[in-house]
Backbone as CSV, one residue per row, in Angstrom:
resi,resn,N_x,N_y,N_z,CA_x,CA_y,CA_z,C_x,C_y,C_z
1,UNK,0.832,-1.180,0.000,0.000,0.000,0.000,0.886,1.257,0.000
2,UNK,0.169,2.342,-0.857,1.200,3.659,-0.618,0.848,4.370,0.473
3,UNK,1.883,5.466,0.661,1.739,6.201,2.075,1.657,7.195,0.935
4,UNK,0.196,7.893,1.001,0.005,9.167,0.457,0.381,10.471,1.085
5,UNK,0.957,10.515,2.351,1.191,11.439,3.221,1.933,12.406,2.627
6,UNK,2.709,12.107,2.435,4.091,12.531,1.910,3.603,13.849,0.608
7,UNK,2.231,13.773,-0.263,2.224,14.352,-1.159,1.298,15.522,-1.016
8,UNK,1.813,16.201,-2.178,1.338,17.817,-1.546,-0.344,17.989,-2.244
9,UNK,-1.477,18.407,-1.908,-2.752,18.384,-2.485,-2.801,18.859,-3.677
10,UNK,-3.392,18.777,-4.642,-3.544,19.708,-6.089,-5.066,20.588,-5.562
11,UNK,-5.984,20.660,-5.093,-7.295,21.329,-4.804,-6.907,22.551,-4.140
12,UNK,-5.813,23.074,-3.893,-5.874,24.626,-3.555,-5.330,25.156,-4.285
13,UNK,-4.084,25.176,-5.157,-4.378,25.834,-6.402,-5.190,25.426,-7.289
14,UNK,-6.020,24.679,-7.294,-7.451,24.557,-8.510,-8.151,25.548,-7.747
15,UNK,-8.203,25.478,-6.663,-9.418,26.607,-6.226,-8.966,27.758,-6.435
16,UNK,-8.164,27.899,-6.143,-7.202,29.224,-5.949,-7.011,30.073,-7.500
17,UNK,-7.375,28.530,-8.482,-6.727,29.599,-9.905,-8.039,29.931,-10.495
18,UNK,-9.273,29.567,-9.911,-10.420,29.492,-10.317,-10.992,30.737,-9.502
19,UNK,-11.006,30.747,-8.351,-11.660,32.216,-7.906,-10.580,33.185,-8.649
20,UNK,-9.129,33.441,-8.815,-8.884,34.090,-9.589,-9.700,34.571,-11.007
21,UNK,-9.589,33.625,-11.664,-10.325,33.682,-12.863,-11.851,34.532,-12.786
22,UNK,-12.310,34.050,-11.764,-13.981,34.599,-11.712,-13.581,36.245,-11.341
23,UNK,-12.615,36.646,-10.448,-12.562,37.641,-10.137,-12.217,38.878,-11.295
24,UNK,-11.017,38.135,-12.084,-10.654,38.728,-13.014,-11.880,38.869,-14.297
25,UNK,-12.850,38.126,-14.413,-14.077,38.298,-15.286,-14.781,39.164,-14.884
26,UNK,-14.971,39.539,-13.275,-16.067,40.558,-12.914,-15.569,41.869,-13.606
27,UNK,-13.961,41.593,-12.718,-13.512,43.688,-13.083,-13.339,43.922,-14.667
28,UNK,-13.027,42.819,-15.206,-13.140,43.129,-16.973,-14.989,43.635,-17.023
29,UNK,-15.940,42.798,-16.618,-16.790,43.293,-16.678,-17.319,44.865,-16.598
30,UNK,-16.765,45.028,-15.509,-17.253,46.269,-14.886,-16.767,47.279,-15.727
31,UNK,-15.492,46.993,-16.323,-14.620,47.622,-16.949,-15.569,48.451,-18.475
32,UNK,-15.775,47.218,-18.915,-16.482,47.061,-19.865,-17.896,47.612,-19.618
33,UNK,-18.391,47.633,-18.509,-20.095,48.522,-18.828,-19.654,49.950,-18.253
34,UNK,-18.711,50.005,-17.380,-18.426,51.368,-17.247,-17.871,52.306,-18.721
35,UNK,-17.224,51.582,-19.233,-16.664,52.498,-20.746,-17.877,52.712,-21.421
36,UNK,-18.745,51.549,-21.748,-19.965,51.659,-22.024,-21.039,53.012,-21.684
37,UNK,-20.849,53.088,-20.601,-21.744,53.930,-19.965,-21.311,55.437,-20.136
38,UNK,-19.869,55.569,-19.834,-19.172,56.631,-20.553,-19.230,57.474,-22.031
39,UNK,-19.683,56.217,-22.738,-19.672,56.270,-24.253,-21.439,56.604,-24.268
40,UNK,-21.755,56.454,-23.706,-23.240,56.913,-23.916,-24.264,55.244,-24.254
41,UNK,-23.171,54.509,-24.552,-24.595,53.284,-24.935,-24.725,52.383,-23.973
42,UNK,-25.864,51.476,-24.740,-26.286,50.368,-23.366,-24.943,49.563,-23.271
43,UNK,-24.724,49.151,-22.149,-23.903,48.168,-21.204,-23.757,46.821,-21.561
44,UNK,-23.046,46.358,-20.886,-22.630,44.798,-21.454,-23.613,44.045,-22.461
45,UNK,-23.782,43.237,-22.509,-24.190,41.989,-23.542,-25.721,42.478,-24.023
46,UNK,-26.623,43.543,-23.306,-28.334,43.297,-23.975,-27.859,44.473,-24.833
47,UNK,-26.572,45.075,-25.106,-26.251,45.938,-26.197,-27.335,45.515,-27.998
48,UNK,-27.372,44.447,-28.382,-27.851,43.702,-29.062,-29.465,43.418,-28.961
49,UNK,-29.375,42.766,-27.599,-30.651,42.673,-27.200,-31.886,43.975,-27.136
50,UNK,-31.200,44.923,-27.109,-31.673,46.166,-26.669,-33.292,46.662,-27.910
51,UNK,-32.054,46.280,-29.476,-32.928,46.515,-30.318,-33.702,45.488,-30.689
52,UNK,-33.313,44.373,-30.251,-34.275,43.428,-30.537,-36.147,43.627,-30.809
53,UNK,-37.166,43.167,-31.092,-38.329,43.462,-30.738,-38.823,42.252,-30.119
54,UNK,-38.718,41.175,-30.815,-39.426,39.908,-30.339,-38.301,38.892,-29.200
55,UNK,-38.514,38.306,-28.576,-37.275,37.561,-28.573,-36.726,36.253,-29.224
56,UNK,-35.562,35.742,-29.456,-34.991,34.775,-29.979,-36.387,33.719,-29.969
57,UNK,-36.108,32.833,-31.186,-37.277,31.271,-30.725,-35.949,30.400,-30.335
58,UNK,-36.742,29.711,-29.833,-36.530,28.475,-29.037,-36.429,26.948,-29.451
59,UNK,-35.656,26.543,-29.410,-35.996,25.187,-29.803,-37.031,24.626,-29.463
60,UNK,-38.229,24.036,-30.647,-39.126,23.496,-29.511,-39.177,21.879,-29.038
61,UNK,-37.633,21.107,-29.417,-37.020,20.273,-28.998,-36.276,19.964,-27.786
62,UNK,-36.510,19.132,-27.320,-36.042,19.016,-25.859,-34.149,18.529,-25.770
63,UNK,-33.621,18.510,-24.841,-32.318,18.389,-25.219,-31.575,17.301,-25.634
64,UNK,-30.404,17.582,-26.405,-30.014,16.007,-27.280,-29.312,15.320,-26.294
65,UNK,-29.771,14.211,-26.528,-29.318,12.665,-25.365,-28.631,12.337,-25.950
């Protein structure tokens, strides 16, 4: 049998590089609707959505197995 003791965990830098990541997506975010907002137009992603009239259809298929 092995003695796993000895070895160092991999789950805190996975966690560790992952809340990074999320963090670094917010302030790009923010980044991004603040210039937005500066510039006079709508904000992140319903930029598109904005002019929309109807919304997108839908599949009226259920999901592929």
């Amino acid at each position: 049998m092995y003695d796993n003791s000895e070895q160092r965990s991999a789950v805190l830098p996975l966690v560790l590089s992952t809340v990074g990541s999320v963090l670094v997506g917010l302030v790009v975010r923010r980044l991004r609707a603040d210039r937005a907002a500066a510039r006079g137009g709508p904000a992140g992603r319903g930029r598109r959505d904005a002019a929309r009239t109807r919304p997108a259809r839908r599949s009226t298929r259920g999901p592929v197995l």
